[in-house]
C-alpha positions as CSV (number, residue, x, y, z in Angstrom):
1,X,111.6,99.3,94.2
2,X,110.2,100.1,97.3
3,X,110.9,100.1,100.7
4,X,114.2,98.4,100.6
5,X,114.6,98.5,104.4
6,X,118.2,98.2,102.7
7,X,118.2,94.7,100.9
8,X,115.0,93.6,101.9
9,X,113.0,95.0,98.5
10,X,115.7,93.9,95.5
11,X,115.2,90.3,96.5
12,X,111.8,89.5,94.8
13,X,109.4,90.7,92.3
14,X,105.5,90.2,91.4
15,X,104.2,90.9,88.2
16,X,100.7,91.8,89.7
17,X,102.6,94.9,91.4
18,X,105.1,95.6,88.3
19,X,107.8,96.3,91.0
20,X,110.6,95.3,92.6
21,X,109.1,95.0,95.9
22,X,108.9,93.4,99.9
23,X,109.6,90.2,100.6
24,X,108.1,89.2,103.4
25,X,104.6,88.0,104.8
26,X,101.8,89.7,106.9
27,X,103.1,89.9,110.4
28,X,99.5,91.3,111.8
29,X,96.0,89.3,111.5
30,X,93.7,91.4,108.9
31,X,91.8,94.4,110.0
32,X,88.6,94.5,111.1
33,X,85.5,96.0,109.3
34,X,86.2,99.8,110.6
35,X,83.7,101.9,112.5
36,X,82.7,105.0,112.8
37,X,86.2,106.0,114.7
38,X,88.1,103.5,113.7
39,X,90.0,103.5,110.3
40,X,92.1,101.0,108.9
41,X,95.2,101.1,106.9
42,X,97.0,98.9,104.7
43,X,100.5,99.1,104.1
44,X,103.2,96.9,102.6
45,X,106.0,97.3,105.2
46,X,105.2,94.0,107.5
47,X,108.7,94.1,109.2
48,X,107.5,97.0,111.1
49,X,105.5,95.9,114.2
50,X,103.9,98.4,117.0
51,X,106.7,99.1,118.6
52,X,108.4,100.6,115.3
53,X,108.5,104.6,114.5
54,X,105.9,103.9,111.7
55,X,103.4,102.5,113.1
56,X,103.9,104.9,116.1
57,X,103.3,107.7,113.1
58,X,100.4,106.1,111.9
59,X,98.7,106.2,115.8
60,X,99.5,109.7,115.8
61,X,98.4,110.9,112.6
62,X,95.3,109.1,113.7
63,X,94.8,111.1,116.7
64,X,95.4,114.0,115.2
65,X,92.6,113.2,112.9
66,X,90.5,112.2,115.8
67,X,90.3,108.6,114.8
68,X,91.6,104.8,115.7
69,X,94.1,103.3,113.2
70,X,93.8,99.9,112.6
71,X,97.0,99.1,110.5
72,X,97.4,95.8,108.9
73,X,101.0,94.9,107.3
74,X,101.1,92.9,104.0
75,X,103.7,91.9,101.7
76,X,103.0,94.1,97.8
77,X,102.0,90.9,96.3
78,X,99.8,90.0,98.8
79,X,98.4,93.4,99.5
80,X,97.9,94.2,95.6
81,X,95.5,91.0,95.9
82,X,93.7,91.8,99.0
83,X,93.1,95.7,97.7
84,X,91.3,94.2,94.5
85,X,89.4,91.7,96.6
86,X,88.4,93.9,99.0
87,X,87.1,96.6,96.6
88,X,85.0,94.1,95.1
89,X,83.7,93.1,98.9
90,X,82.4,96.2,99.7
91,X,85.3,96.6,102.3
92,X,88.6,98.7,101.2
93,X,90.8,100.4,103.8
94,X,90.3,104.1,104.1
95,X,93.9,104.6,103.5
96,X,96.1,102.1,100.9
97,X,99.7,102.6,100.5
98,X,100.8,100.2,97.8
99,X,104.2,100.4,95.3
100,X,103.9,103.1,92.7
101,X,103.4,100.8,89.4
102,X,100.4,99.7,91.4
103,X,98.1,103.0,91.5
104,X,97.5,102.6,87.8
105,X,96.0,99.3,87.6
106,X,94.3,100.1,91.2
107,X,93.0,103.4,89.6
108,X,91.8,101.6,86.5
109,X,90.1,99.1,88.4
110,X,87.8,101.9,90.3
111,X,89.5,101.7,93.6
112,X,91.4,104.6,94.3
113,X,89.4,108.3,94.8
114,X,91.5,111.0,92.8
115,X,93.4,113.6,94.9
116,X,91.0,116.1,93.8
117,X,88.4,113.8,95.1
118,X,89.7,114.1,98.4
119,X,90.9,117.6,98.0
120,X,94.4,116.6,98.7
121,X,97.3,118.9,97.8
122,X,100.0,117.8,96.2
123,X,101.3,121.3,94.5
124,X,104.5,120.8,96.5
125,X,105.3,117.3,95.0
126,X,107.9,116.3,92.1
127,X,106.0,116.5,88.8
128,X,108.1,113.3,88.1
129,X,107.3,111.2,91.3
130,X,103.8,112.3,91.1
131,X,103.4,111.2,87.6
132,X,103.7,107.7,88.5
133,X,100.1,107.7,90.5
134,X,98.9,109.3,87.3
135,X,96.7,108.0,84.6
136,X,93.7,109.6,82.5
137,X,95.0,113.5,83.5
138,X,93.7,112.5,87.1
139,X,96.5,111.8,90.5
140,X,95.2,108.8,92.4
141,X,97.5,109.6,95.8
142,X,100.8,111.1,96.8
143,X,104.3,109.3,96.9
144,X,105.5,108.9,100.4
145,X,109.2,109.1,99.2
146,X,111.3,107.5,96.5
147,X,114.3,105.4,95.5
148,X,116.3,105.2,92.2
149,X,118.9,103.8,91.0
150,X,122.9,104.7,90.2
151,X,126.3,103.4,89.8
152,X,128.4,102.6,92.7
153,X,131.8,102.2,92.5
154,X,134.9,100.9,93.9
155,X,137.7,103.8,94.3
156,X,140.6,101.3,94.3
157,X,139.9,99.3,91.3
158,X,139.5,102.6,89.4
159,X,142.4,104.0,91.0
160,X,144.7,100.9,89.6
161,X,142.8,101.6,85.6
162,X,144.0,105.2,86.3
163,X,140.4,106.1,85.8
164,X,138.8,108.9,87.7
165,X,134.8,108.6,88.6
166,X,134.2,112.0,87.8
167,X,135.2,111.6,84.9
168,X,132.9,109.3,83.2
169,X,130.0,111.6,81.8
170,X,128.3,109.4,78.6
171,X,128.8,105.9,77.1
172,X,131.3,106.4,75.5
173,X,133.9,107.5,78.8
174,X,132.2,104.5,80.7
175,X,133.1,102.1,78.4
176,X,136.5,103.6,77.7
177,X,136.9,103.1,81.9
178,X,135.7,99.7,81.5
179,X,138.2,98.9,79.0
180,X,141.2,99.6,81.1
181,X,139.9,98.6,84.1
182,X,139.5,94.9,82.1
183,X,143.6,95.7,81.1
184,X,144.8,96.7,84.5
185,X,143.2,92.9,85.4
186,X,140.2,93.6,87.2
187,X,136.5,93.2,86.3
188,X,134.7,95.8,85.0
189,X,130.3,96.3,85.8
190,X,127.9,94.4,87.3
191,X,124.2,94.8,87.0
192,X,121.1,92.7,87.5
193,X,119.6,91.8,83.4
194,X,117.5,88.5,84.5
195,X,114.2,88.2,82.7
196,X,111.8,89.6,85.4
197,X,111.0,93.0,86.1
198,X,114.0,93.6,87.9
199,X,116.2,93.1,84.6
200,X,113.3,95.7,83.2
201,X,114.0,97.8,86.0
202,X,117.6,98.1,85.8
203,X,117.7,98.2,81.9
204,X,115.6,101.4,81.4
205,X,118.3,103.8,82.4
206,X,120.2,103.0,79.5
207,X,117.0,102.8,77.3
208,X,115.6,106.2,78.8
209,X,119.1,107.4,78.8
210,X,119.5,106.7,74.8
211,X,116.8,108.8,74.6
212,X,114.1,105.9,73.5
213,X,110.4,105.7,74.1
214,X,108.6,102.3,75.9
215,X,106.2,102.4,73.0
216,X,108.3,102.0,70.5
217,X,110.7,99.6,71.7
218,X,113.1,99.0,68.4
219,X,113.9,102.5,67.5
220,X,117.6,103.0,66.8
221,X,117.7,104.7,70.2
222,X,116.5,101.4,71.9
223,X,118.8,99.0,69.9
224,X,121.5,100.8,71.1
225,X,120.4,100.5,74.8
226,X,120.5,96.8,74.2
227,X,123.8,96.7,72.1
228,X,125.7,98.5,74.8
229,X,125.2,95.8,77.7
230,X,125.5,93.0,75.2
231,X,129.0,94.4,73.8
232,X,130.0,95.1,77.5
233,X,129.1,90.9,78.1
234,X,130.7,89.6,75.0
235,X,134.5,92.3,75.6
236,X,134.0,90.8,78.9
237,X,133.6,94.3,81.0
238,X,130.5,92.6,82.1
239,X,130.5,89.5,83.8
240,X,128.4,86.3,82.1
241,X,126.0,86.1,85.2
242,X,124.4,89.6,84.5
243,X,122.1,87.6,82.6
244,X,120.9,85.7,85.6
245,X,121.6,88.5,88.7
246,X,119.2,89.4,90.2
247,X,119.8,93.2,92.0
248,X,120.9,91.6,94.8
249,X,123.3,89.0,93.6
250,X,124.3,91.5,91.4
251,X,125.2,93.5,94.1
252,X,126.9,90.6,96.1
253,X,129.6,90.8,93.3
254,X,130.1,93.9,93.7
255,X,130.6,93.6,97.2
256,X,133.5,91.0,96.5
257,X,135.6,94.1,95.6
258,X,136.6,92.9,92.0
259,X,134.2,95.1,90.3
260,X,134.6,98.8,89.2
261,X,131.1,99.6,88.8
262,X,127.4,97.6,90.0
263,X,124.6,99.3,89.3
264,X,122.3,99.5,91.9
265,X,119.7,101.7,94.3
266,X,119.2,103.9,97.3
267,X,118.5,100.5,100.1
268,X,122.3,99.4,99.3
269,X,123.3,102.2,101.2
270,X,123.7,100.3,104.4
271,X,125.2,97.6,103.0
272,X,127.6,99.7,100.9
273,X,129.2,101.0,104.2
274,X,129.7,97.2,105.4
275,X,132.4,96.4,102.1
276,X,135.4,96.9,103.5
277,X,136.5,99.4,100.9
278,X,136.2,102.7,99.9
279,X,133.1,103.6,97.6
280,X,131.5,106.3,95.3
281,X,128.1,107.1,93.8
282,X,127.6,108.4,90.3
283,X,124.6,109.1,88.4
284,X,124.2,106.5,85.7
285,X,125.2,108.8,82.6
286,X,122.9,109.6,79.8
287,X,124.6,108.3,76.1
288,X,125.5,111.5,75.0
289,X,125.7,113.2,78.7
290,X,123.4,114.1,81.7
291,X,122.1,112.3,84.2
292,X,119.8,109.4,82.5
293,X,115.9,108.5,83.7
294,X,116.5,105.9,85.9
295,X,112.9,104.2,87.0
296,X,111.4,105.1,90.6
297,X,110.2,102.9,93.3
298,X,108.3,103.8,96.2
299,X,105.2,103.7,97.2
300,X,101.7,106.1,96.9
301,X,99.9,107.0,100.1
302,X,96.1,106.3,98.5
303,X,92.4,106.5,99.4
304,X,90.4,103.9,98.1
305,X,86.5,104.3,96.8
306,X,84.1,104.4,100.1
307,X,80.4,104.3,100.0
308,X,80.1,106.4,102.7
309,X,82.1,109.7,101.0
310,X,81.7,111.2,104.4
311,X,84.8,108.8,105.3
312,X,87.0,111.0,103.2
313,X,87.4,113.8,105.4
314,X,89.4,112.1,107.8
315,X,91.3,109.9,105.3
316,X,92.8,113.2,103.3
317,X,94.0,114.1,107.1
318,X,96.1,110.7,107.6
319,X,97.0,111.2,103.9
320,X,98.1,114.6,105.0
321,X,100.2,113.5,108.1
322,X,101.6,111.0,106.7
323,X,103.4,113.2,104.0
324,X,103.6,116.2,105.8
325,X,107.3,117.6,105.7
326,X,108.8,117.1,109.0
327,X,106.7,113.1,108.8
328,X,108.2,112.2,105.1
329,X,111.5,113.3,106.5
330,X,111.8,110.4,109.4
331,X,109.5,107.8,106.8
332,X,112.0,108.7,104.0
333,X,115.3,108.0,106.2
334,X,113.7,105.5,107.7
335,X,113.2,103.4,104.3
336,X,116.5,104.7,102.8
337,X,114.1,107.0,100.1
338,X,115.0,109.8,98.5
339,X,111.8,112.7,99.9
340,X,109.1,113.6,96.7
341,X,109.7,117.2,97.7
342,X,112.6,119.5,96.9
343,X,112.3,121.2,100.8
344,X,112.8,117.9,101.9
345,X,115.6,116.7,99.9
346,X,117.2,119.6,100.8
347,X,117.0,118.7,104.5
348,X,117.9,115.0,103.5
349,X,121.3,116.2,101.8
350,X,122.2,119.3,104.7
351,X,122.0,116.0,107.3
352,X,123.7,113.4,105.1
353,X,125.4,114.7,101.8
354,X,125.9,111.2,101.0
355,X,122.4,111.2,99.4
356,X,124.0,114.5,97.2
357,X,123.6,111.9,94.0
358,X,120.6,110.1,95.0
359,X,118.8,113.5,95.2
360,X,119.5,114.3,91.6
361,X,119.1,110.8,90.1
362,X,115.4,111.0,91.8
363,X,115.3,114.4,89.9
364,X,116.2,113.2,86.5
365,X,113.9,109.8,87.1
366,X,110.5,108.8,85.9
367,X,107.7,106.3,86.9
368,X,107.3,103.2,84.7
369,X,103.7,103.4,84.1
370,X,104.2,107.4,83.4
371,X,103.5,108.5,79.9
372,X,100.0,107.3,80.4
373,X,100.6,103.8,79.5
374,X,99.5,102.9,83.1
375,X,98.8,99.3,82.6
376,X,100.3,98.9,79.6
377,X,103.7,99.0,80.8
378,X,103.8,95.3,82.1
379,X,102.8,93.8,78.9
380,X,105.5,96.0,77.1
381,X,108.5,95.4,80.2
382,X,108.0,91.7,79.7
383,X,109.3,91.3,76.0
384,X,111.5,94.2,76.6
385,X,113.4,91.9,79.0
386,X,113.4,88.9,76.6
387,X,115.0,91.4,74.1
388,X,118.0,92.0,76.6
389,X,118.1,88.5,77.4
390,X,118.6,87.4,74.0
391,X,120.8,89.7,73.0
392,X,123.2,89.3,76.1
393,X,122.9,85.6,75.4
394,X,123.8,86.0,71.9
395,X,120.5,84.3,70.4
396,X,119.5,86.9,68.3
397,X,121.8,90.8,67.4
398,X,120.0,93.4,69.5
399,X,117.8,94.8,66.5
400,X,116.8,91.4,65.8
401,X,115.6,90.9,69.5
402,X,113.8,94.2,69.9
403,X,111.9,94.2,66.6
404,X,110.4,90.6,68.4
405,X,109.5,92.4,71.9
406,X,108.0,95.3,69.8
407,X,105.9,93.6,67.5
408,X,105.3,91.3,70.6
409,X,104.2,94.5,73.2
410,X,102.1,96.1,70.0
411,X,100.3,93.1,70.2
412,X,99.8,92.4,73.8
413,X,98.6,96.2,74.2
414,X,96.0,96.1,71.6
């Protein structure tokens, strides 16, 4: 989940990039070969053109490096591609800034350099954010920011249930709020469970949250995952049309004002503001308590694999710039992220305490392809979302339709 210039991200998905990711198309022809002072960079943010504050960051991060940048906007899927083919070509950017889920099977395929490569320092960087650009015990870039997910809610439908958001601290109190927010005649959550990654995406809270493991997808903490959304569907404190939402039709029923609760991220901000009515932000609960893992998006500021090494040096400087404190704080509120270090959260929350429970759902979250499984986790998320799907649909109970997507992922990761 990336950028999400607010709602610009939660509207499509490729399976290349394993996130949910910009729509969009490449609003600048592709960058020349660079030379000797000219270095290009490849980013997936096309919306912004040279007028923008990022692009303006990017020319002055190159002159502080004493270079020409040569930025090129993609869209992820599109930039994913071109990374790949251009690796292959001979003819990478210096400096790549894809989607987190997309470092692993960049770093995989030989294209990124390591940060110790590059002698980049990322000491003062989340363990948790940095993990997703991890894979083999080596860190292939640094996260540029990040964006999570959590529960909005609507203060007048849970004011009618007599329920207070504070609260609901497990499972067990949200679904006890749900219930009499179904009696006092209102509807209850709304979250996106379609079979794409999205559905993945917004289903792992409550999977991490139980306290289950991706590579073992049927263990009795998983099941239960999957048994809570499909007994919120079938008691009706979930809407029918979870199955198909998408995060941001999800999030358009929300907006009706007839929900107490959508689950949704950091880019709805904006749109949050536009409702109409008054709103609240809770972490999505763990089952027995705590905050639960939600999943991060964002994206990895990277240096792909140059023949000539001595291209590096000036690289690791835009890398630097670009993440530097004082930078990451205008990129981060820029793109509605939360920042990957805790000096700039701090400042994010003293200037807007808003982001309060955004700050400590990024704390609490983890990268999908973390746990080494790198690329692994696509072949695992895609029967994990059949699994929901079948047991919100009722074609097969919960442990029936996770013993399927774990014999299925065993298989597909062999």
């Amino acid at each position: 989940m990336a950028s999400f210039v607010p709602a610009r991200r939660a509207a499509c998905l490729a399976l290349a990039a394993v996130t949910l990711a910009a729509c969009g198309s490449s609003q600048n022809s592709a960058s020349p070969e660079p030379s000797a002072g000219a270095y290009t960079v490849w980013d997936p943010y096309p919306q912004f053109d040279k007028t923008s504050d990022w692009v303006k960051l990017l020319d002055t991060c190159g002159g502080q490096a004493g270079v020409t940048v040569r930025r090129t906007g993609y869209d992820t899927t599109d930039l994913t591609n071109k990374a790949l083919l251009a690796a292959q070509q001979g003819n990478p950017p210096d400096v790549l800034i894809v989607d987190n889920p997309v470092v692993s099977t960049l770093a995989e395929a030989g294209v990124l350099t390591t940060t110790e490569e590059t002698r980049t320092d990322t000491s003062s960087v989340a363990p948790n954010l940095l993990a997703a650009g991890q894979t083999g015990g080596k860190t292939y870039g640094v996260p540029i920011g990040a964006n999570t997910l959590a529960l909005y809610y609507n203060k007048a439908v849970l004011d009618k249930a007599g329920v207070d958001a504070e609260s609901i601290k497990d499972w067990a109190t949200l679904t006890a709020a749900l219930e009499k927010v179904k009696a006092s005649g209102r509807k209850g959550i709304t979250f996106s469970a379609i079979g794409t990654e999205e559905g993945s995406f917004q289903f792992l809270p409550w999977f991490w949250g139980a306290g289950a493991n991706l590579t073992k997808l049927d263990s009795p903490e998983g099941v239960s995952a999957v048994a809570l959304w499909a007994d919120w569907v079938k008691k009706g404190y979930a809407p029918n049309s979870v199955i198909n939402n998408t995060q941001t039709t999800s999030w358009q029923e929300f907006a009706t004002g007839d929900f107490a609760f959508g689950e949704n991220g950091t880019w709805q901000l904006a749109n949050a503001k536009k409702t109409g009515f008054e709103y609240g932000i809770i972490p999505i609960p763990g089952k027995t308590g705590g905050t639960a893992p939600a999943p991060t998006g964002g994206e990895f500021v990277s240096v792909p694999v140059q023949s000539d090494t001595g291209r590096y040096a000036a690289s690791q400087k835009l890398v630097a710039c670009l993440t530097s404190a004082d930078n990451a704080y205008t990129t981060d509120t820029t793109l509605s992220y939360i920042a990957a270090t805790e000096a700039v959260q701090a400042k994010q929350v003293a200037q807007n305490k808003e982001l309060t429970v955004w700050v400590e759902a990024v704390k609490a979250a983890k990268g999908r392809t973390s746990d080494d499984l790198g690329t692994k986790y696509p072949k695992i998320s895609e029967p994990m979302w059949g699994a929901v799907q079948a047991a919100l649909s009722g074609s097969k109970p919960p442990q029936e339709a996770m013993a399927a997507a774990q014999t299925a992922a065993a298989s597909a990761i062999q």
